[in-house]
MARDRENZA-470105 format. One record per residue: residue number from 0; x, y, z of N, C-alpha, C in turn. Coordinates in nm, 3 decimals. Layout:
BEGIN
+-----+---------+---------+---------+---------+---------+---------+---------+---------+---------+
| num |    n.c1 |    n.c2 |    n.c3 |   ca.c1 |   ca.c2 |   ca.c3 |    c.c1 |    c.c2 |    c.c3 |
+-----+---------+---------+---------+---------+---------+---------+---------+---------+---------+
| NUM |       X |       Y |       Z |       X |       Y |       Z |       X |       Y |       Z |
...
+-----+---------+---------+---------+---------+---------+---------+---------+---------+---------+
END
This chain:
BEGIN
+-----+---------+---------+---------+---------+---------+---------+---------+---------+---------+
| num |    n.c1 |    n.c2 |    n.c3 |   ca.c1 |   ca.c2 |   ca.c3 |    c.c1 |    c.c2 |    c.c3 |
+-----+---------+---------+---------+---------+---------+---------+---------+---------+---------+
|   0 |  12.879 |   2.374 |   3.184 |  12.953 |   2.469 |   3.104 |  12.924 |   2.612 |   3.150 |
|   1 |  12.798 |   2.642 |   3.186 |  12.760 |   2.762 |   3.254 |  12.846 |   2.811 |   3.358 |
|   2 |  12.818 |   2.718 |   3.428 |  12.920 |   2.754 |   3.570 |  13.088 |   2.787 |   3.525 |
|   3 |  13.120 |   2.723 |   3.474 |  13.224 |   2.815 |   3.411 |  13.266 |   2.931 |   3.336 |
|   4 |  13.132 |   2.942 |   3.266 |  13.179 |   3.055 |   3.223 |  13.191 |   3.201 |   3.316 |
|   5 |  13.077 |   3.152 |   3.422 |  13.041 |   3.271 |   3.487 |  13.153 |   3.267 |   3.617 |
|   6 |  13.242 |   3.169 |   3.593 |  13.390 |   3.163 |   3.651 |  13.455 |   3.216 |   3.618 |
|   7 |  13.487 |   3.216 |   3.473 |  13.598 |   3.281 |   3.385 |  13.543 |   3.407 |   3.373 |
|   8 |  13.399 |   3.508 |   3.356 |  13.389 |   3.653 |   3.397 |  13.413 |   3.735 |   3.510 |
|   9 |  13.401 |   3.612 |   3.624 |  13.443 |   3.670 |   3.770 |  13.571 |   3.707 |   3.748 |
|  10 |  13.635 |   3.600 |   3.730 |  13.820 |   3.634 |   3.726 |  13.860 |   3.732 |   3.636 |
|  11 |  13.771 |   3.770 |   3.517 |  13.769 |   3.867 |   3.418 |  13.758 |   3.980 |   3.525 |
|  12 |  13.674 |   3.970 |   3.588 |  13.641 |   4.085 |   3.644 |  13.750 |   4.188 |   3.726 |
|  13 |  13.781 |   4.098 |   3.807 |  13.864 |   4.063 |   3.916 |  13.974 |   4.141 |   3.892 |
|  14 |  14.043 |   4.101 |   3.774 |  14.147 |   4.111 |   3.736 |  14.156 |   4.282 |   3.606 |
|  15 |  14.010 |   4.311 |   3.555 |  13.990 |   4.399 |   3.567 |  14.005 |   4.525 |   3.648 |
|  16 |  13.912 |   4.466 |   3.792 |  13.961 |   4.603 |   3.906 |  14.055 |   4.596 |   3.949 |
|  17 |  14.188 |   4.486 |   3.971 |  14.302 |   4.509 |   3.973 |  14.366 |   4.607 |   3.909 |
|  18 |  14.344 |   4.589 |   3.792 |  14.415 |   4.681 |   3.673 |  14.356 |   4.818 |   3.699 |
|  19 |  14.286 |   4.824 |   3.720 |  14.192 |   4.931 |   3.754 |  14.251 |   5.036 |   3.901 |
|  20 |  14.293 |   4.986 |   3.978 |  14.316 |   5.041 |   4.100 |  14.464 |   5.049 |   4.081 |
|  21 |  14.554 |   4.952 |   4.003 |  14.667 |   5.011 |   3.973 |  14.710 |   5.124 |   3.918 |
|  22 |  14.590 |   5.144 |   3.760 |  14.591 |   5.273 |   3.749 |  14.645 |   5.219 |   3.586 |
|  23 |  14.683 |   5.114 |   3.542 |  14.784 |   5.045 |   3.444 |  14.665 |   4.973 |   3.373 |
|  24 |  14.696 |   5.025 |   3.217 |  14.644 |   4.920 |   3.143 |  14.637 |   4.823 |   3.156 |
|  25 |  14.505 |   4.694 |   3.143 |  14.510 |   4.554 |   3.125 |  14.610 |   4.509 |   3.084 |
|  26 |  14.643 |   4.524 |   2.936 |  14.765 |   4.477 |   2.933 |  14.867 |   4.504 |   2.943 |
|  27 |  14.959 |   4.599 |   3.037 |  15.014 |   4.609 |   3.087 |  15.033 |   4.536 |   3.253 |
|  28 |  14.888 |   4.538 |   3.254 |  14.889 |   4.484 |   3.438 |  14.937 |   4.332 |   3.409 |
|  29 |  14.866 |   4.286 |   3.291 |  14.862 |   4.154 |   3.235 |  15.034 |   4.114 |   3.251 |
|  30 |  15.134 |   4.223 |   3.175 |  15.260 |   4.176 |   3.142 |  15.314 |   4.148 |   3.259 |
|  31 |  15.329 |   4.293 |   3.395 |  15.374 |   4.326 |   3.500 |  15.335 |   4.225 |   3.583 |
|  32 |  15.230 |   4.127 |   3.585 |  15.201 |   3.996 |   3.650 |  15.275 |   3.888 |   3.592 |
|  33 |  15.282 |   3.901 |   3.454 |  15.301 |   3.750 |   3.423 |  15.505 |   3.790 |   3.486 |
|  34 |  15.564 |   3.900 |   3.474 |  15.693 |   3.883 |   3.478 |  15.725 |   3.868 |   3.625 |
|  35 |  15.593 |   3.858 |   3.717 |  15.635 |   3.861 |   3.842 |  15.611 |   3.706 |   3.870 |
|  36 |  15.498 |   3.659 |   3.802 |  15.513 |   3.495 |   3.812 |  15.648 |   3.371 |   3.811 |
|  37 |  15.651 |   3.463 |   3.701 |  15.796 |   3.425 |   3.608 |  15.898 |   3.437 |   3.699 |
|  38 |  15.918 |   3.528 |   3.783 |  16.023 |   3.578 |   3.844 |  16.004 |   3.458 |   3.989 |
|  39 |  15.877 |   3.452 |   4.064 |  15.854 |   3.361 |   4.158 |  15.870 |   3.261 |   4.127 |
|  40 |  15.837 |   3.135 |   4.008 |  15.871 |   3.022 |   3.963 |  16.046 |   2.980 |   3.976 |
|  41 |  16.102 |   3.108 |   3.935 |  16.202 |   3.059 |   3.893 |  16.284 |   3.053 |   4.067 |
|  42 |  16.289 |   3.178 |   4.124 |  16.291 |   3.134 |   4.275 |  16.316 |   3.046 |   4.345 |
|  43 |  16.157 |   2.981 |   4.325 |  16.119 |   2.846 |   4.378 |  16.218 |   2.735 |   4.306 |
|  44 |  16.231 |   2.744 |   4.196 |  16.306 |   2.626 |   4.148 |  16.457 |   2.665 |   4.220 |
|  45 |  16.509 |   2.793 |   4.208 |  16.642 |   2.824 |   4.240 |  16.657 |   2.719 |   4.379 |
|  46 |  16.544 |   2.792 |   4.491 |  16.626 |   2.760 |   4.587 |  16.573 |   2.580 |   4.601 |
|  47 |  16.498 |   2.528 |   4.561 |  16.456 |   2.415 |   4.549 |  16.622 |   2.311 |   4.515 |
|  48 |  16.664 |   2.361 |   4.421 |  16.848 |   2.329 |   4.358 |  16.928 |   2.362 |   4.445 |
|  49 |  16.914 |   2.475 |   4.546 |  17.009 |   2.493 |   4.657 |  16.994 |   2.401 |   4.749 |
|  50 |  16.876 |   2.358 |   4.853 |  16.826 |   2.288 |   4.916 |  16.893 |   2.126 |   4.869 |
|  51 |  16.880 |   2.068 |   4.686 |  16.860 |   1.964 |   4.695 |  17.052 |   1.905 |   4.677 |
|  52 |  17.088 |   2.062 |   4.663 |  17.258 |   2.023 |   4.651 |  17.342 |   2.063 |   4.797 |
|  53 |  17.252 |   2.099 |   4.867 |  17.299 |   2.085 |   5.045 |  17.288 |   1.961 |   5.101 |
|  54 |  17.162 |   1.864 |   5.074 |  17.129 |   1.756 |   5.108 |  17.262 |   1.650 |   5.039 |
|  55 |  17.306 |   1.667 |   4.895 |  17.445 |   1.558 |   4.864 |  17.577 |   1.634 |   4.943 |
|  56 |  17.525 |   1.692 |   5.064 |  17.671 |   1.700 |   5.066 |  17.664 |   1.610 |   5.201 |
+-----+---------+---------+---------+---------+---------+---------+---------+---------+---------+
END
């Protein structure tokens, strides 16, 4: 359980000096990541549906 935790403060950390060097509140850096995740997932699925409707043709 230790070892994890001192996993989950690294990435705390981490993600701290990110925010930090951006210059942007945590949670803000927090939002501005998650909408870029969001934005890559969906991408991936897009062209994943392009790809799998080239293959029925």
């Amino acid at each position: 359980m230790l070892k994890h935790t001192d996993t989950v403060n690294d990435l705390r950390a981490q993600v701290a000096a990110l925010a930090q060097e951006t210059g942007l509140p945590i949670g803000e850096f927090r939002r501005v990541y998650a909408t870029v995740a969001r934005g890559e997932r969906d991408s991936a699925r897009a062209k994943k549906e392009m790809i799998e409707a080239n293959l029925r043709w």
